[in-house]
N, C-alpha and C positions, 0 to 999 in steps of 0.2 A: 355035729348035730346039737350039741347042749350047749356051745356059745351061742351059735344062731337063733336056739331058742330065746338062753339069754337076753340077748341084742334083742329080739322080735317080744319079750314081755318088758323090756327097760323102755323101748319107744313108745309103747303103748299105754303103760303106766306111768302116772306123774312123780310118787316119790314111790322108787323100789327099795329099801336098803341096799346097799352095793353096786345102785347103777350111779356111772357119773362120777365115780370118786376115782382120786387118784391112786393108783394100784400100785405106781411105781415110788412113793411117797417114801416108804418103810425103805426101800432097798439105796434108795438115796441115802438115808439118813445112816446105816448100817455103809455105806461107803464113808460117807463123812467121817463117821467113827471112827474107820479103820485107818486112814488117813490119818486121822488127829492122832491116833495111838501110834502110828507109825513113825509120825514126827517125834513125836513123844519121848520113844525109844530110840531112835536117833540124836537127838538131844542129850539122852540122858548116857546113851555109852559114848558118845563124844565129848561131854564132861568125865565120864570114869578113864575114858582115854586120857586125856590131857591130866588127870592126876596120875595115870600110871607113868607117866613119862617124866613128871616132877618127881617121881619116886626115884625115877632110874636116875636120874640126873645127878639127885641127892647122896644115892647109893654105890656112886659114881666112884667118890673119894673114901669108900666103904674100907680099903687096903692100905691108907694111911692112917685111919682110926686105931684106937683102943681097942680090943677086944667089947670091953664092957659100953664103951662108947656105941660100937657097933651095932650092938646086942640092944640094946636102949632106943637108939634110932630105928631100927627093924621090929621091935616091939606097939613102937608109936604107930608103925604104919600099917602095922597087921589086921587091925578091927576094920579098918578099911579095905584092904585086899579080901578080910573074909568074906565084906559087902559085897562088893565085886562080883566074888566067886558066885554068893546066894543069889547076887541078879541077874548073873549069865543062865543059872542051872534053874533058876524060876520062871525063867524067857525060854530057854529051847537045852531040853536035855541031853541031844546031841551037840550040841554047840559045847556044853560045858564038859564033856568027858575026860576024866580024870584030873579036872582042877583043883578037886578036894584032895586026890593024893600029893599034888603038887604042891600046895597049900601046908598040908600035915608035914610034908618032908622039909618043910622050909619051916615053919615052927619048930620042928624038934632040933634042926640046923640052929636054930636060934637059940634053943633053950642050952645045948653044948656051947653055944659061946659063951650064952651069959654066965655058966657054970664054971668056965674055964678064965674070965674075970680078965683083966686089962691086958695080961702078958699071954693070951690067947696065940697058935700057932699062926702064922699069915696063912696058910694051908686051911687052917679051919675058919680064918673070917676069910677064906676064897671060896670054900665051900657053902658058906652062908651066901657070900654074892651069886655063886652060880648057881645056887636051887631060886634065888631070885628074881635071876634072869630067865630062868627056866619058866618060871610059872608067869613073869610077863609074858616075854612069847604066847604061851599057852591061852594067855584071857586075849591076846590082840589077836589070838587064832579065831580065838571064840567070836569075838566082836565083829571080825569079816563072815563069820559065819552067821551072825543075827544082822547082816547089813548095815553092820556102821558104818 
């Protein structure tokens, strides 16, 4: 009843406010949006992909290193994986669950190598590789779970 009166005062009247306009305008542009943000994030975890993969790559020859070599190259790449972590967990809270423990375990893994200095156990820079590998895993879980 209140459309058709609608309709029946829009015909009747020359300019109504709100007769005539396009209504679907706003939900277009809120589609566009979502889209552009979707690409967006697409984009940008398929670049954090393709560094995590240069990390592994790097961290590859992680068992023929120095203890302290180790420790140094794992240090470099850490501000970055924290990045990571913060964009997975700022994107979808479930996606990111317990990256930050995975993350803290692999720092403190880091901070006994660098402690333990060049003649480091291979045991302990394997340890350092496998919480490594572990929190990769863990962000390329995340990332299939945000649609990369």
């Amino acid at each position: 009843m209140k459309r058709s009166l609608q309709v029946l005062l829009c015909l009747s009247v020359a300019f109504v406010p709100g007769c005539g306009e396009d209504d679907t305008a706003p939900m277009k542009q809120m589609g566009a949006d979502l889209k552009d943000a979707g690409s967006k994030l697409g984009a940008e975890l398929a670049q954090a992909g393709a560094k995590l993969d240069a990390f592994a790559q790097d961290v590859a020859s992680g068992v023929a290193m120095k203890g302290d070599e180790l420790a140094t190259s794992m240090k470099a790449k850490l501000p970055d994986l924290e990045a990571m972590v913060d964009g997975i967990q700022a994107k979808g809270a479930a996606a990111g669950e317990n990256l930050s423990v995975k993350l803290d375990k692999l720092e403190s893994d880091v901070e006994a190598l660098a402690q333990a200095g060049a003649g480091a156990a291979a045991e302990l820079k394997q340890k350092v590789l496998d919480a490594f590998a572990d929190l990769a895993a863990a962000i390329k879980a995340a990332f299939a779970k945000l649609g990369a």
